[in-house]
PyMOL Python script that loads the backbone (N, CA, C, O; Angstrom):
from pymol import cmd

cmd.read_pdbstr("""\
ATOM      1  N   UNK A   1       0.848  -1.188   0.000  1.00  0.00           N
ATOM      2  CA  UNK A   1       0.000   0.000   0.000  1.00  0.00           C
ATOM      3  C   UNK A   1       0.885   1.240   0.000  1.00  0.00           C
ATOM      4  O   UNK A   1       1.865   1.407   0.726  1.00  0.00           O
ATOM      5  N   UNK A   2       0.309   2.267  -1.104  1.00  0.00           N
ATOM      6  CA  UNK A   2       1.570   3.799  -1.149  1.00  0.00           C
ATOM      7  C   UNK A   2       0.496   4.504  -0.362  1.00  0.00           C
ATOM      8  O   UNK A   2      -0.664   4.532  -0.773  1.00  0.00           O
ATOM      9  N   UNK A   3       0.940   5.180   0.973  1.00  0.00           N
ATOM     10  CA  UNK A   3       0.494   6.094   1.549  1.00  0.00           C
ATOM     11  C   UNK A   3       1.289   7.607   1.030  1.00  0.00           C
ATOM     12  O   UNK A   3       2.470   7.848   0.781  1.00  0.00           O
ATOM     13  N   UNK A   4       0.270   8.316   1.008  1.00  0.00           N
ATOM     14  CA  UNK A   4       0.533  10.018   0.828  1.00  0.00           C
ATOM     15  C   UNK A   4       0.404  10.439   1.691  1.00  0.00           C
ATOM     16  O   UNK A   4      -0.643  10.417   2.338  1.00  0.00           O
ATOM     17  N   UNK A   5       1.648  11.081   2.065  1.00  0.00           N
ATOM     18  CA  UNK A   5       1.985  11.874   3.859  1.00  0.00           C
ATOM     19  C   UNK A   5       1.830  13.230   3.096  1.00  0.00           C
ATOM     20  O   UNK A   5       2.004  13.627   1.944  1.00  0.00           O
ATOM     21  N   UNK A   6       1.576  13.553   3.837  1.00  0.00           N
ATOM     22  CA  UNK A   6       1.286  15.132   3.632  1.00  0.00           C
ATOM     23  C   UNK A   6       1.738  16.156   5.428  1.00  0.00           C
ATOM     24  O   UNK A   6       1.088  15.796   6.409  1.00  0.00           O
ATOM     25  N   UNK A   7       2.562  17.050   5.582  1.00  0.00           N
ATOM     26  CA  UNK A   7       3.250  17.236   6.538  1.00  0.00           C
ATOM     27  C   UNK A   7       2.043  18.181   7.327  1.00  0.00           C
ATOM     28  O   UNK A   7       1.006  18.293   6.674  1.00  0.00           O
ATOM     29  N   UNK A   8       2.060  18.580   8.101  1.00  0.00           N
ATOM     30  CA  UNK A   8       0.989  19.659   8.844  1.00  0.00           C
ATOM     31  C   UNK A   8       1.463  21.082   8.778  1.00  0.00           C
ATOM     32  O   UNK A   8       2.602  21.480   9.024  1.00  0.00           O
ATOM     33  N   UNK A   9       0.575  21.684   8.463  1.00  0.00           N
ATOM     34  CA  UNK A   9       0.582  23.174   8.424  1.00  0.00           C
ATOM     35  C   UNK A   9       1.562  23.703   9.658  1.00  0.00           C
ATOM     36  O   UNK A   9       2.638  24.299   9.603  1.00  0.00           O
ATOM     37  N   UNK A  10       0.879  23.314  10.641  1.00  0.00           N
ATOM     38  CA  UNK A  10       1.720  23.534  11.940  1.00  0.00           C
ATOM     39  C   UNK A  10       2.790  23.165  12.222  1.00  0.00           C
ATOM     40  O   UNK A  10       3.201  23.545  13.318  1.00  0.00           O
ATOM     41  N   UNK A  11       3.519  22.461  11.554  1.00  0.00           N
ATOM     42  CA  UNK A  11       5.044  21.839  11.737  1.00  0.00           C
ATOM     43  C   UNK A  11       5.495  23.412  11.557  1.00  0.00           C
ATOM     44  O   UNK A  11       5.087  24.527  11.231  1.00  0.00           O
ATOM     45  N   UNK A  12       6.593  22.703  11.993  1.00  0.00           N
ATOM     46  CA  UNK A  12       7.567  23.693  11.623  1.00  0.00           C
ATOM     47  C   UNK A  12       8.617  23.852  13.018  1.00  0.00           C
ATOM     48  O   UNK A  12       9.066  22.794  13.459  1.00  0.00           O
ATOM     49  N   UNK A  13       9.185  25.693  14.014  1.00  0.00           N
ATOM     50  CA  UNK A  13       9.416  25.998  14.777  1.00  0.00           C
ATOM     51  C   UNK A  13      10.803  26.119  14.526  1.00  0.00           C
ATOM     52  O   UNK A  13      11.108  26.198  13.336  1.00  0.00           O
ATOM     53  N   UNK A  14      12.091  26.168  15.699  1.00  0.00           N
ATOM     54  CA  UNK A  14      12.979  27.136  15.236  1.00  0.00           C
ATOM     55  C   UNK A  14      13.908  25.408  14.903  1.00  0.00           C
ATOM     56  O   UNK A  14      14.000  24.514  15.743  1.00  0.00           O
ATOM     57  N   UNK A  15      14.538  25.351  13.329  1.00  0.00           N
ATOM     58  CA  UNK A  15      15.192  24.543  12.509  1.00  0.00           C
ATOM     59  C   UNK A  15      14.133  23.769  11.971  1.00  0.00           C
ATOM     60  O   UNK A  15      14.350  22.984  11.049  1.00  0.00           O
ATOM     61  N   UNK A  16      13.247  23.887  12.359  1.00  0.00           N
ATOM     62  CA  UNK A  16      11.887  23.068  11.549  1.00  0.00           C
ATOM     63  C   UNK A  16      11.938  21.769  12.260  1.00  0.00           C
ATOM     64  O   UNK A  16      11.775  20.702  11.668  1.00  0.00           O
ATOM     65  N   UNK A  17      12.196  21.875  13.708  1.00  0.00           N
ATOM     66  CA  UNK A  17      12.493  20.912  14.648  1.00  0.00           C
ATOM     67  C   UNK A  17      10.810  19.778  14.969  1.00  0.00           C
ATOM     68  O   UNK A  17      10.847  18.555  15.109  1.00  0.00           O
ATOM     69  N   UNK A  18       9.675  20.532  15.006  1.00  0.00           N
ATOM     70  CA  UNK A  18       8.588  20.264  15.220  1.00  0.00           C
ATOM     71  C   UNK A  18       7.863  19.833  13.699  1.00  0.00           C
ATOM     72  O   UNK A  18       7.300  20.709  13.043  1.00  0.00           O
ATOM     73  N   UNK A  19       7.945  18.178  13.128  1.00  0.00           N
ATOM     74  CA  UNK A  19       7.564  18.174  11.931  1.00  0.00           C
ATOM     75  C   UNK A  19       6.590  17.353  12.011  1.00  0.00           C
ATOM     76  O   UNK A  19       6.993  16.260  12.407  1.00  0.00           O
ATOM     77  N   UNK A  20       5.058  17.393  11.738  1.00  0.00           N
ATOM     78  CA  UNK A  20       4.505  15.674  11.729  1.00  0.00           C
ATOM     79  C   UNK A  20       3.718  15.712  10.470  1.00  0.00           C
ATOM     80  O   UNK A  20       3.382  16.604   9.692  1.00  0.00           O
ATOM     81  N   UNK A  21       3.535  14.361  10.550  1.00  0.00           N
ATOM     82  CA  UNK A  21       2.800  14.096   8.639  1.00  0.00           C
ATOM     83  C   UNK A  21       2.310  13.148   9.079  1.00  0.00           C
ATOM     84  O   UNK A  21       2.737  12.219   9.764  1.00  0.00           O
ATOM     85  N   UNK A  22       0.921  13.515   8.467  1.00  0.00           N
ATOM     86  CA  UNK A  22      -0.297  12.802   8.269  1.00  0.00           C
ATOM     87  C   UNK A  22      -0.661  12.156   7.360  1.00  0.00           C
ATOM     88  O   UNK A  22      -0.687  12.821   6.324  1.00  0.00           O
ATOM     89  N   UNK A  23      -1.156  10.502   7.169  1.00  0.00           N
ATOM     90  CA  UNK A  23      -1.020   9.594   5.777  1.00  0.00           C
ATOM     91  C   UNK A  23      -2.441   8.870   6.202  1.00  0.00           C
ATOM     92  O   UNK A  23      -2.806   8.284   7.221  1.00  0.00           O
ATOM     93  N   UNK A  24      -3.090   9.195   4.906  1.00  0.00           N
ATOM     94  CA  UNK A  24      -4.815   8.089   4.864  1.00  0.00           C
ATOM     95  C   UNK A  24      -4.236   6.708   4.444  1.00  0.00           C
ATOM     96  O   UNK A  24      -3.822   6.398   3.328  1.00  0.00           O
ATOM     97  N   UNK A  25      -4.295   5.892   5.641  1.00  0.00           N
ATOM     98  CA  UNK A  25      -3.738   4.391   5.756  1.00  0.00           C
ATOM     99  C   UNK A  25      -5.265   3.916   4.923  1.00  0.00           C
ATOM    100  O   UNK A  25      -6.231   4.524   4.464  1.00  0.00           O
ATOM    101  N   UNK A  26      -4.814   2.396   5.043  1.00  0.00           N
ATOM    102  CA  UNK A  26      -6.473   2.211   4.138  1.00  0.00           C
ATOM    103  C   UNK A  26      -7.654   2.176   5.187  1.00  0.00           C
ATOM    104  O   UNK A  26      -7.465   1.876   6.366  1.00  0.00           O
ATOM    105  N   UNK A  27      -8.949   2.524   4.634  1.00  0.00           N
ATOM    106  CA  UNK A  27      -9.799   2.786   5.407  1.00  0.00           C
ATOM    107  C   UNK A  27     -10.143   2.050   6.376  1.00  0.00           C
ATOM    108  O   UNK A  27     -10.912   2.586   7.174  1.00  0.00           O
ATOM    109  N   UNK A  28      -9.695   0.505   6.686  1.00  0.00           N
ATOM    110  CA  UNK A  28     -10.139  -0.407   7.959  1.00  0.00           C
ATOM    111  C   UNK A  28      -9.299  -0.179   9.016  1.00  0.00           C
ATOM    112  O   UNK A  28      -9.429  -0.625  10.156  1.00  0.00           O
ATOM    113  N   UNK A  29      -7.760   1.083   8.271  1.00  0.00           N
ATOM    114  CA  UNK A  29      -6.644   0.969   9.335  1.00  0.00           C
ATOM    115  C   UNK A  29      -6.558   2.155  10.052  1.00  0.00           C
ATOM    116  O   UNK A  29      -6.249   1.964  11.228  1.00  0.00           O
ATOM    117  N   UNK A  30      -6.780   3.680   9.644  1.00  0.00           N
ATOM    118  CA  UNK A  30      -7.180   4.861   9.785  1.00  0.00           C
ATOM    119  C   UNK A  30      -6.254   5.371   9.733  1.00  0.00           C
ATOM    120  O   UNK A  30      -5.604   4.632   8.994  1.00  0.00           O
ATOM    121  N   UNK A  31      -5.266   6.647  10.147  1.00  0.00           N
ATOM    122  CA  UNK A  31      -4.022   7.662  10.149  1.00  0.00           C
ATOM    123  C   UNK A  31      -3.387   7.537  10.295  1.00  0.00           C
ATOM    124  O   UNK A  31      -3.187   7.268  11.479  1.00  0.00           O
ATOM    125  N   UNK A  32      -2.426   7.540   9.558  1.00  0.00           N
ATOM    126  CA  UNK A  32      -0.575   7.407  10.067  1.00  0.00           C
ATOM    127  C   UNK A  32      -0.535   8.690  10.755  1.00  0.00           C
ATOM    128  O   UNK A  32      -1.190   9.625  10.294  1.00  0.00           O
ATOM    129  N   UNK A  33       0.180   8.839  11.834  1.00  0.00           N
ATOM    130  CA  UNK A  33       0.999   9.932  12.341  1.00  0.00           C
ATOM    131  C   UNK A  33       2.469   9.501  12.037  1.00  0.00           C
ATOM    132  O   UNK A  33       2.721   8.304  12.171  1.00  0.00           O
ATOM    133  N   UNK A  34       3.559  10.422  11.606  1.00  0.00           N
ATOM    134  CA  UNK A  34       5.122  10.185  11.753  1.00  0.00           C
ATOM    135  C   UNK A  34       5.729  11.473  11.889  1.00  0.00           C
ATOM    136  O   UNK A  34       5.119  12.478  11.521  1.00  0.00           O
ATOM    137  N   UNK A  35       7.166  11.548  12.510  1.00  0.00           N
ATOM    138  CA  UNK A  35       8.253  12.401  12.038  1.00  0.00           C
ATOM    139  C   UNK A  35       8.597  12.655  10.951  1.00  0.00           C
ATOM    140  O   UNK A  35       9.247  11.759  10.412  1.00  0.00           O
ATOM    141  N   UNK A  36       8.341  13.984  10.092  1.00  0.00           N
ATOM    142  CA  UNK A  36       8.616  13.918   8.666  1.00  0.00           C
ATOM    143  C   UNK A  36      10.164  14.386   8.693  1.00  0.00           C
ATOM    144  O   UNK A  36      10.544  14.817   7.604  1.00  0.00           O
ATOM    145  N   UNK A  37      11.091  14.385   9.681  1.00  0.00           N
ATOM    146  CA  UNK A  37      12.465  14.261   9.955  1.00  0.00           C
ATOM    147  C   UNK A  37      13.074  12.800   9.699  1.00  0.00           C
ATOM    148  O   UNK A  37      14.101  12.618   9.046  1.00  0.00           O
ATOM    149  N   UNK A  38      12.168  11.586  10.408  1.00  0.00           N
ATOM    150  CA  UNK A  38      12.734  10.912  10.217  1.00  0.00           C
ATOM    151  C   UNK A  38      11.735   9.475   9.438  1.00  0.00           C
ATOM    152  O   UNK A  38      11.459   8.422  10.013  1.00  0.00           O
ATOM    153  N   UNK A  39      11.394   9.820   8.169  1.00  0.00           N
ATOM    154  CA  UNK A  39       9.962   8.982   7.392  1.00  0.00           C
ATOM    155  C   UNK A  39      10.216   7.833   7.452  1.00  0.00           C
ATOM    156  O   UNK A  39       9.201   7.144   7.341  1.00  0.00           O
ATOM    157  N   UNK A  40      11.624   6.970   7.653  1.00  0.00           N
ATOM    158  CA  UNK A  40      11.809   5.736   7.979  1.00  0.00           C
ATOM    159  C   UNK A  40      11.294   4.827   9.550  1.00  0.00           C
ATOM    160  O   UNK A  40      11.162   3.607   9.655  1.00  0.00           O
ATOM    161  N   UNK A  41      11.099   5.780  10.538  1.00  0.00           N
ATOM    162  CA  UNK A  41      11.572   5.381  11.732  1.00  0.00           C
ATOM    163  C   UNK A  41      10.098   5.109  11.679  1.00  0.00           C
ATOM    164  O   UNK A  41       9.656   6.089  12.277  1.00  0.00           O
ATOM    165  N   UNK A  42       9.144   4.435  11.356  1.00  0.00           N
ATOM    166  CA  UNK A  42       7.691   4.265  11.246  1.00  0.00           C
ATOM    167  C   UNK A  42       6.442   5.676  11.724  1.00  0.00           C
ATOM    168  O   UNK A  42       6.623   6.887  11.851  1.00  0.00           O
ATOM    169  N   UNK A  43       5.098   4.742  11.897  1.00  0.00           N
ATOM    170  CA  UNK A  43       4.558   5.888  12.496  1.00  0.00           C
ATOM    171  C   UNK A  43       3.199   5.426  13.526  1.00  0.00           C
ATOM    172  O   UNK A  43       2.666   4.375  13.169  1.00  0.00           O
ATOM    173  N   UNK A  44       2.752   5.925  14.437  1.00  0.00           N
ATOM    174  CA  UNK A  44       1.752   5.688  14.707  1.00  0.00           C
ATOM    175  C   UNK A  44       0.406   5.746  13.947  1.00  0.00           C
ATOM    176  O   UNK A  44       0.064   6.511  13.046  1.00  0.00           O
ATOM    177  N   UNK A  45      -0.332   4.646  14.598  1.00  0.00           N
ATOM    178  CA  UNK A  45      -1.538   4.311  14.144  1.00  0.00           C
ATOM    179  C   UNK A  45      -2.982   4.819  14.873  1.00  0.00           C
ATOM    180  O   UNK A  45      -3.363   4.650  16.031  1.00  0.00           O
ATOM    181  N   UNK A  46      -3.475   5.342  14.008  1.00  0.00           N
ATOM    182  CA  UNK A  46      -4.812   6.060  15.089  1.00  0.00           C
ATOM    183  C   UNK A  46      -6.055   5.498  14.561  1.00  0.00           C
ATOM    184  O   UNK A  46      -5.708   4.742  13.654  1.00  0.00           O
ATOM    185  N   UNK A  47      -7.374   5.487  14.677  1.00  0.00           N
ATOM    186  CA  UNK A  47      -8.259   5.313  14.424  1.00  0.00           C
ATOM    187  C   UNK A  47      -8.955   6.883  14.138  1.00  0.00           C
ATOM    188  O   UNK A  47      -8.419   7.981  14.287  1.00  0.00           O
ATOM    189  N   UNK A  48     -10.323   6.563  13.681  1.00  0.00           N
ATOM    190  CA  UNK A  48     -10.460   8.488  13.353  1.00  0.00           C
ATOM    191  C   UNK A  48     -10.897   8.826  14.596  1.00  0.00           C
ATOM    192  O   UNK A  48     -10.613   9.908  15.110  1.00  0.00           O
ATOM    193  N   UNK A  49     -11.724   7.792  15.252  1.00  0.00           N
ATOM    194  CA  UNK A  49     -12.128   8.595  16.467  1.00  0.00           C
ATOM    195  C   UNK A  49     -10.317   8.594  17.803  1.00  0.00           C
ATOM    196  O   UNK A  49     -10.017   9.381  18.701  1.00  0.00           O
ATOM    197  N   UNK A  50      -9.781   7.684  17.417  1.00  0.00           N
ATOM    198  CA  UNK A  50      -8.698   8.218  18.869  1.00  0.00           C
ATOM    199  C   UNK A  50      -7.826   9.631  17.376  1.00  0.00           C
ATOM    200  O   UNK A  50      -6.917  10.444  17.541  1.00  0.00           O
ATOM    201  N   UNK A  51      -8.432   9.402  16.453  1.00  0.00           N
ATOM    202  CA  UNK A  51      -7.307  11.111  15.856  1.00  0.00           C
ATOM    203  C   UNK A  51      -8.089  12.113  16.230  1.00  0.00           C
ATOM    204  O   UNK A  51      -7.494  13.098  16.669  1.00  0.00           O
ATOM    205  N   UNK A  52      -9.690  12.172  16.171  1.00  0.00           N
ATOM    206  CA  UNK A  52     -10.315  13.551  16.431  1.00  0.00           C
ATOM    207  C   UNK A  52     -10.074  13.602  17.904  1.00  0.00           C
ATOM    208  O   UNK A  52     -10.266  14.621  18.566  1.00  0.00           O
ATOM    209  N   UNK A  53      -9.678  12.554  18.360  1.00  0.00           N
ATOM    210  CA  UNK A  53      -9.793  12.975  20.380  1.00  0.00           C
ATOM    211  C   UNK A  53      -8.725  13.526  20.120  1.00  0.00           C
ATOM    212  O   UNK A  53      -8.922  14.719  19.888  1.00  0.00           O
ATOM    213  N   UNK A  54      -7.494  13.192  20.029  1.00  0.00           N
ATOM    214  CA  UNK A  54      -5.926  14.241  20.270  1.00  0.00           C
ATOM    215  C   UNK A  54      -5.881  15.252  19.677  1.00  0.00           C
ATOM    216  O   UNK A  54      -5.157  16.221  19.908  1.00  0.00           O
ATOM    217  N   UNK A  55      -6.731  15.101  18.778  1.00  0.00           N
ATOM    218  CA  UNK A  55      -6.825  16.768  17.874  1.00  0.00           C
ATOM    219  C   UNK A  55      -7.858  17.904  18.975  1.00  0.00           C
ATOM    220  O   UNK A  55      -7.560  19.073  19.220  1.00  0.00           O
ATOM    221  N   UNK A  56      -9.299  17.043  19.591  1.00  0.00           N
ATOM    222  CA  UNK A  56      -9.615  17.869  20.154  1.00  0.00           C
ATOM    223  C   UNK A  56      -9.182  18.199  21.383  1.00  0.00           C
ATOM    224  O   UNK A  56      -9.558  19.277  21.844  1.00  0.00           O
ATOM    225  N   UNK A  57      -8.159  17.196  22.292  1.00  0.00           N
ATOM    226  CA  UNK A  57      -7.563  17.400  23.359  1.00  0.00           C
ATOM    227  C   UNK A  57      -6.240  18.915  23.319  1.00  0.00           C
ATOM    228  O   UNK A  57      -6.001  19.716  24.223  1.00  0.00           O
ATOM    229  N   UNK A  58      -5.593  18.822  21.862  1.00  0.00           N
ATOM    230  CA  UNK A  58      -5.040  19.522  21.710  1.00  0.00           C
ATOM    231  C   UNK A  58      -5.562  21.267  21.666  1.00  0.00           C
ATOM    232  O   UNK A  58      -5.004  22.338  21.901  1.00  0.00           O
ATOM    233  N   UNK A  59      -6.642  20.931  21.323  1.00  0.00           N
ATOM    234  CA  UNK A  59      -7.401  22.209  21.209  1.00  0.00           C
ATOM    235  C   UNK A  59      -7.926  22.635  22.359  1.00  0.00           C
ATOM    236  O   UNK A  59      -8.035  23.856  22.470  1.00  0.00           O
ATOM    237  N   UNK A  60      -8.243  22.040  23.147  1.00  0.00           N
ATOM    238  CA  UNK A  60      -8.276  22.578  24.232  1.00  0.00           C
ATOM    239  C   UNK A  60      -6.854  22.736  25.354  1.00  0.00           C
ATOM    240  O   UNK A  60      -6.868  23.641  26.189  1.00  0.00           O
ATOM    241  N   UNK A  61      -5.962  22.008  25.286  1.00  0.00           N
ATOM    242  CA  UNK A  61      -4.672  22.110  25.914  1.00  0.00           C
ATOM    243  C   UNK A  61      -3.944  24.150  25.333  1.00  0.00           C
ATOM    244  O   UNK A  61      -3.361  24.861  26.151  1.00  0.00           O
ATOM    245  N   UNK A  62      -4.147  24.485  24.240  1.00  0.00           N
ATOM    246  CA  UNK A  62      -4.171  25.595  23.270  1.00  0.00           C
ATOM    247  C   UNK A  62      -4.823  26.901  23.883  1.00  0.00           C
ATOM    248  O   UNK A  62      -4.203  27.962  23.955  1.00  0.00           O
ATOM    249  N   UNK A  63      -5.635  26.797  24.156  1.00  0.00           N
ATOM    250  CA  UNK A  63      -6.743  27.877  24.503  1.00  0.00           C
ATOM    251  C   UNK A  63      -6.726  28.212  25.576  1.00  0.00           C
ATOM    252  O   UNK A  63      -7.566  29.050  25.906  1.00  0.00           O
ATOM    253  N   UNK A  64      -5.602  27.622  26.760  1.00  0.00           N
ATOM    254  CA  UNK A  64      -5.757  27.662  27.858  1.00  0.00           C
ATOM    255  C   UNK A  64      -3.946  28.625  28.037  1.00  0.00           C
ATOM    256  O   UNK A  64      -3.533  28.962  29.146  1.00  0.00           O
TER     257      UNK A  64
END
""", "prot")
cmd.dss("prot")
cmd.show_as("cartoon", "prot")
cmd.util.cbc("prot")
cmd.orient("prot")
């Protein structure tokens, strides 16, 4: 299977130290998360609902 990582808007910070990329695994498997520093070193696996929880945990960790 060719996954398309695509890096996050929000990466970045000072040397571009903070990088992550996001890949539509196939649909029974759900999101790659990885280091787009290091695309070999694998990546985590999320489901959509544990990706919208860290996305919305993050959003609130943010606002505060």
């Amino acid at each position: 299977m060719i996954v398309k990582w695509r890096k996050s808007s929000f990466s970045g910070g000072a040397d571009d130290q903070h990088c992550v990329e996001l890949g539509c695994l196939a649909p029974e498997v759900g999101i790659g998360v990885r280091d787009s520093k290091n695309p070999d070193g694998g990546h985590l696996t999320l489901t959509p609902a544990q990706f919208t929880d860290i996305i919305n945990q993050l959003k609130r960790h943010t606002e505060h």
